[in-house]
C-alpha positions in Angstrom: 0.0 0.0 0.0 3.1 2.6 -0.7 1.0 4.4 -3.1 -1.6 5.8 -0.7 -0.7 9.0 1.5 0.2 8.3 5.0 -1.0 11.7 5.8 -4.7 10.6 5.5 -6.4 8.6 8.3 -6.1 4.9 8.1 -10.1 4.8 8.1 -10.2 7.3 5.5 -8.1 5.7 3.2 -9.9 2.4 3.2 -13.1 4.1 2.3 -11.2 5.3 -0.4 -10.0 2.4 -1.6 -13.5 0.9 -1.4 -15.4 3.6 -3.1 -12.3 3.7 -5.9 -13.4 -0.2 -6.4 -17.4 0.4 -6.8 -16.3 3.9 -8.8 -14.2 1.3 -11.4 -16.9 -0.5 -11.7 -14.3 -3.7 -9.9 -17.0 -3.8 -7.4 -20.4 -3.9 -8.6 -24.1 -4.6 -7.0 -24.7 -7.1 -4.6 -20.7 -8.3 -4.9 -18.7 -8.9 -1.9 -15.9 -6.9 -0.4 -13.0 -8.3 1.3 -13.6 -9.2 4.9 -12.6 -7.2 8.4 -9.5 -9.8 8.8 -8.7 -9.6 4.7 -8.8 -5.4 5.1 -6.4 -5.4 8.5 -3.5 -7.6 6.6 -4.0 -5.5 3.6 -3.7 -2.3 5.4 -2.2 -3.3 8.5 -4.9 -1.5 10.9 -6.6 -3.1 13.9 -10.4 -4.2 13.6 -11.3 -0.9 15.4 -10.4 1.2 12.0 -11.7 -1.2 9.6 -15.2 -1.6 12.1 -14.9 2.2 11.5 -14.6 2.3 7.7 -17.1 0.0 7.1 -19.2 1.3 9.5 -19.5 4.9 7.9 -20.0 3.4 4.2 -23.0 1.3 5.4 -24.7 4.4 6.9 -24.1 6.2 3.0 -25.8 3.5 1.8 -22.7 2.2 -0.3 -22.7 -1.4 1.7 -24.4 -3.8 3.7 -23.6 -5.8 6.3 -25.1 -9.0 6.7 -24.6 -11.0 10.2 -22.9 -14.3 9.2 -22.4 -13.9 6.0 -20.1 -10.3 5.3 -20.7 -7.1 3.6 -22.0 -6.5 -0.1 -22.0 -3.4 -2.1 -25.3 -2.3 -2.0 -27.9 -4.1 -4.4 -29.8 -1.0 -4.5 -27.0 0.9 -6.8 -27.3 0.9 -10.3 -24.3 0.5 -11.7 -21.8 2.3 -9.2 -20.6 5.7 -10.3 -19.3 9.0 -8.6 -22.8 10.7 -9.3 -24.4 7.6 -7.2 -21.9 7.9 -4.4 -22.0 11.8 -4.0 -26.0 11.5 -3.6 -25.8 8.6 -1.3 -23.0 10.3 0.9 -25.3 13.3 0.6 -28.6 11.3 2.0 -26.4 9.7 5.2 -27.5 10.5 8.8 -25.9 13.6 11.2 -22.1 12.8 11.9 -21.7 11.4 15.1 -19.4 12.0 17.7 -18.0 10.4 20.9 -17.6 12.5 24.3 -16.2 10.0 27.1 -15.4 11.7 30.5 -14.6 9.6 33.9 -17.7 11.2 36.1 -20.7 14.0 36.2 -19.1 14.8 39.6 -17.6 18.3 39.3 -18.3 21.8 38.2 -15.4 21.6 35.5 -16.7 18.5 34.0 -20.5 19.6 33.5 -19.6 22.6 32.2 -16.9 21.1 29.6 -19.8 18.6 28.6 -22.4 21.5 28.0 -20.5 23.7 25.9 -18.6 20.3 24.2 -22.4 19.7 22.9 -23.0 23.5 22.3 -20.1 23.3 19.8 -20.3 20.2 18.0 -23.8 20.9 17.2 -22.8 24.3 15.8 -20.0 21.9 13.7 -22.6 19.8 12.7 -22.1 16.6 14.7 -24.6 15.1 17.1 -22.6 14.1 20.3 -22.6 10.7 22.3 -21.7 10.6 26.3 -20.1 7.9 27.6 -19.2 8.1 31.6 -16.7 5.5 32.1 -16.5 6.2 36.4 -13.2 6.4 36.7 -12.8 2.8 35.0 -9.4 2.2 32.8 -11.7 -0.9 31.7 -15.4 1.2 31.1 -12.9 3.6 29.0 -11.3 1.2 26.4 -15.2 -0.4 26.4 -16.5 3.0 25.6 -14.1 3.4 22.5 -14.4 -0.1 21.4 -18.2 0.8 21.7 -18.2 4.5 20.1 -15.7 3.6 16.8 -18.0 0.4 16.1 -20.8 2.0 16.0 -19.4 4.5 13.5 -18.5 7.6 15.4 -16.6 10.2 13.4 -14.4 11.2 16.0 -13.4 10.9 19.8 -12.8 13.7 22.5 -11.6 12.0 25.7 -10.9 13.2 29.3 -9.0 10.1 30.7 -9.5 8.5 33.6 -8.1 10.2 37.3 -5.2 7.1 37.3 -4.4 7.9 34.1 -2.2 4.4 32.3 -1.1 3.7 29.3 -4.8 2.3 28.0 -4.2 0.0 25.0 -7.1 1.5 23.1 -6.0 5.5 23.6 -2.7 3.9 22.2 -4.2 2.2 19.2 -6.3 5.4 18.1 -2.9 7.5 18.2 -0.9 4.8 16.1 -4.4 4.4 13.6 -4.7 8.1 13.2 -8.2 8.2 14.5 -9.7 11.3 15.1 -9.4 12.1 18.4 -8.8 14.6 21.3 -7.5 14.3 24.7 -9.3 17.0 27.0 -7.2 18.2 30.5 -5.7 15.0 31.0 -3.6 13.3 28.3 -0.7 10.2 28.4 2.8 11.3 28.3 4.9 10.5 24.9 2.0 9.2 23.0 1.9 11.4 19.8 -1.9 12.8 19.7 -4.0 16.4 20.0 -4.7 17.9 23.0 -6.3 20.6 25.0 -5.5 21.3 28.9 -5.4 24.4 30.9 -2.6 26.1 31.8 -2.1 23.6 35.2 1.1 24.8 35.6 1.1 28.4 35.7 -2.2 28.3 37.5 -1.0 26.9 40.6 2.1 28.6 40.4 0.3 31.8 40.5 -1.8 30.8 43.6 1.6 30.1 45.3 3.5 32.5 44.3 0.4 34.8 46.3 0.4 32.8 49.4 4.0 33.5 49.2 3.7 37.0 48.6 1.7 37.1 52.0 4.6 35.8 53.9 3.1 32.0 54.5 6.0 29.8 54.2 4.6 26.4 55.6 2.3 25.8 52.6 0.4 22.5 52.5 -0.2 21.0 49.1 -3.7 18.5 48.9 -4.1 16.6 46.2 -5.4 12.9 45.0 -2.5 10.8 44.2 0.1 12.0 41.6 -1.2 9.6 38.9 -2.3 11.9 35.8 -0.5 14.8 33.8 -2.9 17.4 35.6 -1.5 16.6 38.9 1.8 16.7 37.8 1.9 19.7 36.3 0.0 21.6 39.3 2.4 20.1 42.1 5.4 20.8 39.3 3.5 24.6 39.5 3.6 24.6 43.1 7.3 23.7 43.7 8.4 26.3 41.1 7.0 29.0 42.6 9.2 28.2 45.7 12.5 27.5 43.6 12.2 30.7 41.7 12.1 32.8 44.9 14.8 30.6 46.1 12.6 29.7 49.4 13.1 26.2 51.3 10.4 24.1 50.8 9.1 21.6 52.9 7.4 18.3 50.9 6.5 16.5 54.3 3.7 19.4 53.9 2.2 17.7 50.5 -0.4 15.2 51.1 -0.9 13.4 47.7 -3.9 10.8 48.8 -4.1 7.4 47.5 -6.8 7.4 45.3 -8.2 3.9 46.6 -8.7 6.2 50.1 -9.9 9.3 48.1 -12.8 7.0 46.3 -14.0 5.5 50.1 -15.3 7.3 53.3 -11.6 7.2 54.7 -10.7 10.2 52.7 -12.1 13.1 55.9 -10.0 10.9 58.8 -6.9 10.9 56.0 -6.7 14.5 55.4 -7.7 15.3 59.2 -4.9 13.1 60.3 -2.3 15.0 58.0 -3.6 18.3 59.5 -3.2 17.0 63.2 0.1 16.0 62.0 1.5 19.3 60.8 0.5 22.2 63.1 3.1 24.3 61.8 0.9 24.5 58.5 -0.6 28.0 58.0 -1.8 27.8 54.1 -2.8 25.2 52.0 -3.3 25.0 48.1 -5.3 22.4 47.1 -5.3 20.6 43.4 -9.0 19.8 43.1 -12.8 21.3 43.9 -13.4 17.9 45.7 -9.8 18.4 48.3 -10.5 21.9 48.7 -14.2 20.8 50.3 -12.6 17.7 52.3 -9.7 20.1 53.6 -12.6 22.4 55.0 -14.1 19.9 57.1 -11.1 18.6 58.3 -9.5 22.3 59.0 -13.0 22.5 61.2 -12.5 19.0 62.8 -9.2 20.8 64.0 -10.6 24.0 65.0 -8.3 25.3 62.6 -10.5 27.0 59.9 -9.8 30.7 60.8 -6.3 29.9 60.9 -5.2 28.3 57.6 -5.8 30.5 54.4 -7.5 28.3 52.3 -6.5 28.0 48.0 -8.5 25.9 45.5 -7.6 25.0 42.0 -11.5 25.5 40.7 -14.3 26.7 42.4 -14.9 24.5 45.4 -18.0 26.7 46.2 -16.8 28.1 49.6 -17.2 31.5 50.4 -13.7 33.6 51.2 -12.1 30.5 49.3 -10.1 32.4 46.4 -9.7 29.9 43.5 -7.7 29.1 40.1 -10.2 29.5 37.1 -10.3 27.4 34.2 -12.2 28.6 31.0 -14.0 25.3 30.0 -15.5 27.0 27.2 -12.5 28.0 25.6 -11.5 24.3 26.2 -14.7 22.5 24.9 -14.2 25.0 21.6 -10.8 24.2 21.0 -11.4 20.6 21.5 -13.8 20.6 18.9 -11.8 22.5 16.3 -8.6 20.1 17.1 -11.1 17.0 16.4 -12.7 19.1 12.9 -9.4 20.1 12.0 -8.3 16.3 11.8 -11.8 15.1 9.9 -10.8 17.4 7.2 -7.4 17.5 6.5 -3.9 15.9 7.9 -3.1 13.7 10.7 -1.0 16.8 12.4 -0.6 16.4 16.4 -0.5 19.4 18.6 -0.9 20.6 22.1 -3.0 23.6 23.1 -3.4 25.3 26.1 -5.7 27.6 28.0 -4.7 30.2 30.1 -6.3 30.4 33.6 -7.0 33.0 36.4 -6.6 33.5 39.9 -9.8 34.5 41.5 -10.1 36.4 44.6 -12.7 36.0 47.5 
């Protein structure tokens, strides 16, 4: 297959192939087309990407696929032409697209599913949620589920203990449309849209510093996904760069087996006890900033410790780090329309953030 252009989509390019056949006239009415396993050897792709291919040329009404049996060219064409194919690609159903997220939980999420459907529609897609509750299983079900049922393209925000997912992989190495949103794996070629995780909690240390608070506690689930990372790596900046001595025994990164169970109040409250000398804490997520409250009250410590989120954990006199999920859920978008209409071209984009006051 040296002839065709590696710069197309491996899903695009055996719907070409297919559509060059009926167009030829090689392929006529009611004939046979190679199977799923005869199209992986010839194009070296996994099942996922030809289940895709053929998938999209059944809804144009080019194929059929019969259980048992294969897939046909249509009987219904007269003798295949491009005038046929144009007006049956013309007739098929609203694109589809795939939104997988890991829960409903959180302010950031709901709001990056809202305008995520607010956009694709304006793009012409209908969208398809999938909540995959935190499940590295639930996740490679969900895009096993979403490409065979013909989905155009993917945006995914990856589970909380993010791993090297076989099926994230597979969609990067067969070009498949697709966006990682906030979170995203490390070295694996692909487009994605984050905040600026970084420079957002560097900012709200770099203020705590300002104030004179050295003993800053960082709270945070487990260091397991890019977003973390890049907040704590935020964090411990902002101390280097003013060349302060920083003290990690004051960063409570919490297992995320104890963050998902009712152990997660006793852990954090524990930590507190532990380290009186705290007088600030940033913490990395809506959900820690709310659990550090209650534990800060168990402690009768609540008017002492000035209290940073990373989001809006909803508590008044809490300032906060603001991320603009509609800038995200539009970028996403034009990322995953970008790569449905021209060249496979990875990129990373990020959205800046602000530091809210209360």
């Amino acid at each position: 297959m040296a002839g065709r252009s590696t710069k197309t989509a491996l899903y695009k390019q055996i719907q070409s192939h297919i559509r060059e056949q009926i167009v030829s006239g090689k392929l006529r009415p009611a004939d046979r087309i190679p199977s799923e396993q005869e199209l992986m050897d010839e194009f070296k792709v996994s099942k996922i990407t030809v289940k895709n291919a053929l998938a999209e040329l059944a809804d144009q009404g080019l194929i059929v696929r019969i259980q048992g049996k294969g897939t046909f060219v249509s009987g219904d064409l007269p003798l295949a032409g491009a005038a046929t194919i144009a007006e049956a690609s013309a007739a098929r159903a609203v694109p589809v697209i795939g939104l997988i997220i890991p829960t409903m939980k959180t302010n950031v999420i709901r709001k990056l599913v809202d305008y995520t459907e607010l956009y694709l529609k304006e793009a012409g897609y209908r969208m398809i949620l999938s909540i995959t509750r935190e499940s590295a299983t639930e996740e490679s079900n969900a895009i096993s589920d979403l490409v065979g049922a013909g989905v155009q393209g993917l945006i995914v925000f990856p589970t909380e203990d993010e791993k090297y997912n076989e099926s994230l992989l597979r969609l990067s190495l067969d070009k498949f449309p697709f966006v990682f949103i906030d979170r995203y794996l490390r070295n694996i070629e692909s487009y994605t849209i984050t905040s600026d995780n970084f420079g957002g909690a560097y900012d709200a240390v770099s203020y705590l510093l300002s104030k004179g608070h050295r003993n800053i506690a960082l709270l945070s689930p487990e260091n397991t996904n890019t977003a973390i990372q890049d907040r704590t790596t935020g964090f411990e900046n902002a101390y280097i760069d003013r060349e302060i001595s920083i003290d990690k025994n004051l960063w409570c990164h919490i297992p995320l087996g104890i963050l998902r169970s009712d152990r997660a109040l006793d852990y954090i409250t524990e930590f507190l006890e532990l380290h009186p000398s705290v007088t600030a804490a940033f913490t990395l997520t809506e959900e820690i900033a709310q659990l550090t409250l209650r534990s800060l009250q168990r402690v009768r410590r609540e008017s002492e410790v000035e209290l940073i989120s990373f989001d809006d954990p909803g508590i008044p006199n809490v300032s906060y780090v603001q991320q603009d999920e509609r800038e995200m859920a539009r970028r996403a978008v034009s990322l995953l329309c970008d790569q449905i209409a021209s060249a496979y071209a990875p990129q990373n984009a990020v959205v800046p953030v602000k530091l809210v006051f209360r």
